[in-house]
N, C-alpha and C positions, 0 to 999 in steps of 0.2 A: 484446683478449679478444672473443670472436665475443660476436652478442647473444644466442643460446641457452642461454647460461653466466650471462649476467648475471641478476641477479634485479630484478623490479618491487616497487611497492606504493604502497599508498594512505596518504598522509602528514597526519599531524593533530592534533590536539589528545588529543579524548578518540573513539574511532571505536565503539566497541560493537559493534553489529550491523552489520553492512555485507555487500552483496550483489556486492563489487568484486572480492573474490576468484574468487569460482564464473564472473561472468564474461568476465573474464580467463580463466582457465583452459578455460569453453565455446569462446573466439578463441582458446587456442591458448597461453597463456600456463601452463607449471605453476608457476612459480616466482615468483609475486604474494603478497604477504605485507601487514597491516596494521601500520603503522609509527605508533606513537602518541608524540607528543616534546613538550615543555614548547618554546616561544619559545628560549630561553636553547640549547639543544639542534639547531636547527632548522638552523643554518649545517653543524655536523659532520656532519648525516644527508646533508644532500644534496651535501657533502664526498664522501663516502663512494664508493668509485669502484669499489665491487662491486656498486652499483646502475648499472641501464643508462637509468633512467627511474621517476617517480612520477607519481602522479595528487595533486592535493594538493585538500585539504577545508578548512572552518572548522578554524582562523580564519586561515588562512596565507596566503591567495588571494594578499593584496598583500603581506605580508613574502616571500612567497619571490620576489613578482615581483624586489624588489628586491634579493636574490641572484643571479638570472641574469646571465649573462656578455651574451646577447640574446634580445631580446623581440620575436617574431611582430611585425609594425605591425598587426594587427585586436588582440588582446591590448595594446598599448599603448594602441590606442583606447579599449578597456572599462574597461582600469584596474585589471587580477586575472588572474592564470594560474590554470589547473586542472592542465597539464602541463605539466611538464621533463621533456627530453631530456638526456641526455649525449651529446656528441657525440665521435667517436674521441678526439680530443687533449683530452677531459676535459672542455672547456666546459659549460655549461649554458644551453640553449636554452627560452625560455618561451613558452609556449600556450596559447588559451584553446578546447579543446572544446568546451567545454560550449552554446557560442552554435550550434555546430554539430547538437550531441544539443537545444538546445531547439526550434530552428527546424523540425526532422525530428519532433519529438512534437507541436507546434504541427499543422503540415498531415498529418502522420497522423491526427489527430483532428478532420479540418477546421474547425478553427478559425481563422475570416480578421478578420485584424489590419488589415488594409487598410480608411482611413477611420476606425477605431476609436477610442473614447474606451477609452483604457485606464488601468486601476488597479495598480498593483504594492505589495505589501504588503510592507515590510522594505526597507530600504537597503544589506545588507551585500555579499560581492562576487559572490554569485549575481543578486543585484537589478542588479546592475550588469552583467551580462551580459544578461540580458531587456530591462532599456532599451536594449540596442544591439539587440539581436534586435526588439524593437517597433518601432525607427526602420527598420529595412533592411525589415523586411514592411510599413510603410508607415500604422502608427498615427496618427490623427489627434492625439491629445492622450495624452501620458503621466503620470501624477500618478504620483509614488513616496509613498508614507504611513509611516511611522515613530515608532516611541515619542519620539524627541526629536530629527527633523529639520523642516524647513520647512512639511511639511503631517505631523501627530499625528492619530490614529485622531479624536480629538475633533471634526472638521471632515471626516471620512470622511460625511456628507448631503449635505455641498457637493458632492459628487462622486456623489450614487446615479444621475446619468446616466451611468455609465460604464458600456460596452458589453463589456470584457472586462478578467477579474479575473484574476488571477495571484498567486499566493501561492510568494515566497519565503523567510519565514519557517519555524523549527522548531516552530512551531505546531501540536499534534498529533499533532507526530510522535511514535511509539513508544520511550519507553512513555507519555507525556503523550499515549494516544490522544481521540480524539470533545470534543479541544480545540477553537472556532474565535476568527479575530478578526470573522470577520465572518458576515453569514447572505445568502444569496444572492438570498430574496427580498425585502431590501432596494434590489434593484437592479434597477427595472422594465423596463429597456432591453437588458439582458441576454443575451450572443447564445454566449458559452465562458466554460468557466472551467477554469483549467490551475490545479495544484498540485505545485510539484516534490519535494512526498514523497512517497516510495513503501514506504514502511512506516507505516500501515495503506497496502492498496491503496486503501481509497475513508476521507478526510478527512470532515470534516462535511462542507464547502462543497462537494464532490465529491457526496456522496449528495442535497445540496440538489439541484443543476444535474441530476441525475440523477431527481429526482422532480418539476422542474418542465420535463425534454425540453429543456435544453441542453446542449449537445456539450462534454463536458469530459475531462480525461485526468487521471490522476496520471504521477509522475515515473519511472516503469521505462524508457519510450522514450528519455526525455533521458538517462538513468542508463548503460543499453545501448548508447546509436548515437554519446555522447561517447567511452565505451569503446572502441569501434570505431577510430573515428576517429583516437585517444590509442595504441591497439596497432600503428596505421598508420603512426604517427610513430617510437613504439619498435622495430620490427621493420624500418621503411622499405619496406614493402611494402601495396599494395592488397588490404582487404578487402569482397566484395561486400555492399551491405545487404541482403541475403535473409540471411544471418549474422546481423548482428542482429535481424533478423524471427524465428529459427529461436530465437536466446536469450531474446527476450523471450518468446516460446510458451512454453519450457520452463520460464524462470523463474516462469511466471504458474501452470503446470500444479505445480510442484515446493511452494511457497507461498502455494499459495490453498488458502482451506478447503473441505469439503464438508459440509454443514450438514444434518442433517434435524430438521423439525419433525412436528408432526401427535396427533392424536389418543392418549389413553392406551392403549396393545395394539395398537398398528397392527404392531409391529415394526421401529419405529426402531433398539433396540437390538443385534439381529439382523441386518440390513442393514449398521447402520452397521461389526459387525465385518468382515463378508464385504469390503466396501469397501475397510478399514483394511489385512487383508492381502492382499486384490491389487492397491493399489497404496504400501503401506510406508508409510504416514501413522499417524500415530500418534492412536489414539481416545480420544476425552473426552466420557464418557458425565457429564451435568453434574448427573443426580440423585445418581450413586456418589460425583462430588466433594462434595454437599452433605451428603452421611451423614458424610463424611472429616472433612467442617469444623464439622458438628455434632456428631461421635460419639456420634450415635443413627441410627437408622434413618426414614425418608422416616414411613410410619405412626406412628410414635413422635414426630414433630415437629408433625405433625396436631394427633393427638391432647395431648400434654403443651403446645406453643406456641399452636397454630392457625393456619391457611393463612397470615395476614398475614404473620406470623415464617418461615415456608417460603418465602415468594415474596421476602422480605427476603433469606434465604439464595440463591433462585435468581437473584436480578439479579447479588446480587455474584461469583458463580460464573460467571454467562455472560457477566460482563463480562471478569472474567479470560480464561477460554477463545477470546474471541474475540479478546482479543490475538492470540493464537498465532496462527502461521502456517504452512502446509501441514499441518494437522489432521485430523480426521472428527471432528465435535462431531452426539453426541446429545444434543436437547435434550429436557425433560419438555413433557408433553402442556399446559400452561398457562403457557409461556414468553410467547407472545404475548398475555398479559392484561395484560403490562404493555411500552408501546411506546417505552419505554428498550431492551429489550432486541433492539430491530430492529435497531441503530446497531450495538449490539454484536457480533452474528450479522452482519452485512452487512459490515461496515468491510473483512474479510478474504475473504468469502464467497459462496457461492452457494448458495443458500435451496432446500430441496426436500422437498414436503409429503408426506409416505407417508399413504396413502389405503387403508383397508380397511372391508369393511362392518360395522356395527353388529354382527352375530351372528357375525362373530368374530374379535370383537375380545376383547383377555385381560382379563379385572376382578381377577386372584388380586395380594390385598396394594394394591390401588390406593386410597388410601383417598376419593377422588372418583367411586370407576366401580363402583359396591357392587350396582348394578344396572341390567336394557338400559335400562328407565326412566330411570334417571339419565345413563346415557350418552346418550339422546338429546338430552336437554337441553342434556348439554355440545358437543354436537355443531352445534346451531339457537345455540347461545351465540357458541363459537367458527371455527365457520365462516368468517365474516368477518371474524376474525383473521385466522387461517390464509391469506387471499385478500392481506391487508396484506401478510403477510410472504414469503409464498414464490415463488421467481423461477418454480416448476417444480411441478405436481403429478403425482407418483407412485405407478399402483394394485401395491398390492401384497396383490392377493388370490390370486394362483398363490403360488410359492416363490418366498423373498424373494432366492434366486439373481438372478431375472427383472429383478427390482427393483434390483438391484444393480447388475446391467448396462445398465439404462436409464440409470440416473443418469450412471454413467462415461460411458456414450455422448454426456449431453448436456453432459457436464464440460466432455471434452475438445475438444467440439465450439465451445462460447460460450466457452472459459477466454480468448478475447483479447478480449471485452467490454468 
């Protein structure tokens, strides 16, 4: 059976969300499907001889090694497959990509392992691929940490000299978002920090290294360039990495948010539809969910609660929302009063302050903007919020057309940030 007949997929326990399919299908693949099977089940699936090839995930890395008929020698060496091949007469050939996609997000992101004291969080068979990946780039010292192996997070001081951190745990990952095991400026020596989840795009430990100016990545390049790699095997043919260059752009441009904050009557709301339908992202205006989830109105919660109970409503709304991915999130003009909700807006996002002036600005129904009076206030108040929070500021005192198109321009321009 030619391979264009055969089908793919991603093999696993329990898979949820996963970004394996779209690409696959970006390389070239339509027929990639997520394959979710219980242990007990695991021998039939990759029996199965209508498949031409799998990518396998938690928890399978080592049971399916031990299904293969043969095992790559690098793949033997790590101790875990990511890919089986089938090969004509049926066999099953094992692989390990993934050492391939992390090495490629590794110095994409210049981060050098050479000499390095490094840290690896989790022992399972993704940790077990980075430790081979640490030794071939040339790490001075590896500590693997682990809930109940040889070194336990509990002795993670004995180690704050370590020079790069690596997070293979699911720690964080979505939907357990703005989880961490560690904080980064626990680590005074500090030079990368890689995270190979990619769902949120930026982890805690990821926005730390990002607010103290070190060079760190989440996992869409290792997620991408193993995919590559793993379709080169399935297909038996060379793909160039400008391919995967082209799907990580896309992916990042497809599921990243666009975020506006700013001032009450700036025209966040207004922008942010124009946004929504020229480029099909879907908007979440986060004061309309707080009406939804108090079934009352913004004034009415003022009034009857008082702001504390409003902003109690507004955290847990923008925490939800910034889950999502590939959005347009308006947020209320005092999101940033409270800097929980940076984490939340950031994890996915890219932050952009719409700016208009004081006289005209909208006060109808605002129950903090009753007058220019007042608004100035809030304005000398939260200014230096607003400076906290947004990647990008926005005047939008022509048509908020203008404003619209700025943003996209500088979307599409930083979305590989």
């Amino acid at each position: 059976m030619s391979s264009e007949k055969l089908k793919y997929g991603l093999l696993g326990e329990k898979l949820g969300h996963s970004f394996s399919p779209v690409i696959h299908y970006k390389l070239g693949i339509s027929d990639y499907r997520l394959i979710e099977t219980d242990g007990e089940n695991l021998k039939n699936v990759l029996c199965d001889r209508c498949y031409g090839g799998f990518n396998i995930t938690i928890p399978y890395k080592r049971e399916a090694m031990k299904l293969c008929d043969e095992i790559d020698d690098e793949a033997k060496e790590i101790g875990c497959v990511n890919t089986i091949v089938r090969e004509k007469d049926g066999r099953l050939f094992g692989y390990n990509t993934d050492i391939n996609g992390f090495i490629y997000m590794a110095r994409r992101a210049d981060i050098n392992f050479n000499g390095r004291k490094t840290l690896i969080l989790g022992s399972g068979g993704t940790s077990l691929t980075v430790q081979k990946a640490a030794r071939r780039l040339g790490a001075s010292r590896i500590t693997v940490i682990s809930r109940s192996g040889e070194v336990t997070y509990e002795r993670l001081r004995d180690y704050a000299d370590s020079e790069i951190i690596v997070n293979t745990t699911p720690v964080g990952m979505y939907p357990d978002n703005l989880e961490s095991l560690v904080r980064v400026g626990d680590f005074p020596n500090c030079t990368g920090v890689v995270d190979v989840i990619y769902n949120p795009r930026r982890t805690v430990i990821l926005m730390d290294a990002e607010r103290l100016g070190i060079p760190c990545t989440d996992g869409l390049p290792m997620l991408v360039y193993q995919a590559k790699r793993a379709q080169e095997l399935f297909l038996r043919k060379s793909i160039p990495d400008s391919e995967a260059e082209r799907v990580i752009r896309e992916l990042r441009a497809e599921s990243g948010n666009i975020v506006l904050i700013g001032m009450p009557g700036s025209g966040k709301s207004t922008v942010a539809r124009l946004i929504a339908d020229r480029t099909g992202k879907k908007l979440v205006d986060i004061d309309t969910e707080i009406e939804k989830t108090a079934g009352k109105t913004i004034p009415a919660i003022f009034e009857g609660d008082g702001e504390n109970v409003f902003r109690e409503f507004e955290r847990e709304e923008t925490a939800k929302a910034g889950k999502l991915t590939g959005m347009v999130i308006a947020a209320g003009g005092g999101v940033v009063k409270d800097m929980r909700n940076y984490a939340s807006l950031r994890q996915n996002g890219r932050i952009y302050c719409i700016c208009r002036e004081i006289d005209k600005l909208d006060i109808k129904g605002r129950p903090l903007s009753k007058s220019k009076e007042t608004l100035y206030s809030l304005q000398r108040e939260r200014e230096p919020l607003y400076r906290l929070f947004a990647d990008v500021f926005v005047d939008n005192n022509a048509e908020p057309e203008v404003a619209a198109e700025r943003i996209l321009e500088d979307y599409y321009e930083n979305i590989s940030d």
